[in-house]
N, C-alpha and C positions, 0 to 999 in steps of 0.2 A: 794653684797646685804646686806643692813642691816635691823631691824623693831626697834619699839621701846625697845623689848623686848628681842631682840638676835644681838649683834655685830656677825655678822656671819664674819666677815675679821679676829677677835678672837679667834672664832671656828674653822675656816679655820689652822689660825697657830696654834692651841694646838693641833689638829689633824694631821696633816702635823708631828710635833713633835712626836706625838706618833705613828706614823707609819715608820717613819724614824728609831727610836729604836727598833719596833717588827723586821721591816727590817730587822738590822746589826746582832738582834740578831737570825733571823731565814730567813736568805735570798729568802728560797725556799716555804716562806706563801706567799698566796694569800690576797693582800690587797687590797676593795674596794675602790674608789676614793672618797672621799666628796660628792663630787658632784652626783656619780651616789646612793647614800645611800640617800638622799637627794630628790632626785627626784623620786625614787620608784624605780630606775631601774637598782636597783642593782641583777647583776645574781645570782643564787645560788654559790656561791664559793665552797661549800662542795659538793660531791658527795652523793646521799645519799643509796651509800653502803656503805659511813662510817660513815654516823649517824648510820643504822644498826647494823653495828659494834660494834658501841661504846656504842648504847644502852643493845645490847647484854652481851658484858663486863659487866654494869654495871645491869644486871639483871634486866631491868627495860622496860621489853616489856608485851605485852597483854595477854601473857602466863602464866607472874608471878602475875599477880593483872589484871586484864579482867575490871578493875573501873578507874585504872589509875595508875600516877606517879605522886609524886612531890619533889621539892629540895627547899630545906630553910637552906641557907648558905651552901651550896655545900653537907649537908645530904641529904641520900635519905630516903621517905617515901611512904608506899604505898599508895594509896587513898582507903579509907573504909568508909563506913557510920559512921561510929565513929571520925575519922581523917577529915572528911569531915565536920563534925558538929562542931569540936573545932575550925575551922579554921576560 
């Protein structure tokens, strides 16, 4: 497939590429195909007892801020009406 606007056969191999390296480096990740990312029909890969998990760890459930979360460059910040307004 290509349009004017995406060589998708370039997308295709730079992606190919970089899943071939998450591969070698972590054999046992789940990696979606192109293709099914693509088409919408990519499964959930994650379970999401470990998004709970992880949002847990990372103290960032509805417990600790009932307004929200957010992350700007891998901080985390609560959402508040004030935090809400600068943004």
């Amino acid at each position: 497939m290509q349009t004017e606007k995406v060589q998708w056969e370039a997308v295709s191999s730079a992606y190919d590429r970089l899943t071939e390296s998450e591969r070698q480096e972590k054999p046992e990740a789940l990696i979606p195909t192109l293709a099914s990312i693509i088409s919408e029909e990519a499964e959930s890969l994650v379970s999401l007892e470990k998004i709970t998990a992880y949002t847990e760890r990372l103290g960032s459930t509805l417990a600790t801020s009932s307004t929200g979360h957010a992350f700007f460059n891998g901080k985390h910040f609560d959402v508040d009406d004030v935090s809400a307004s600068t943004l």
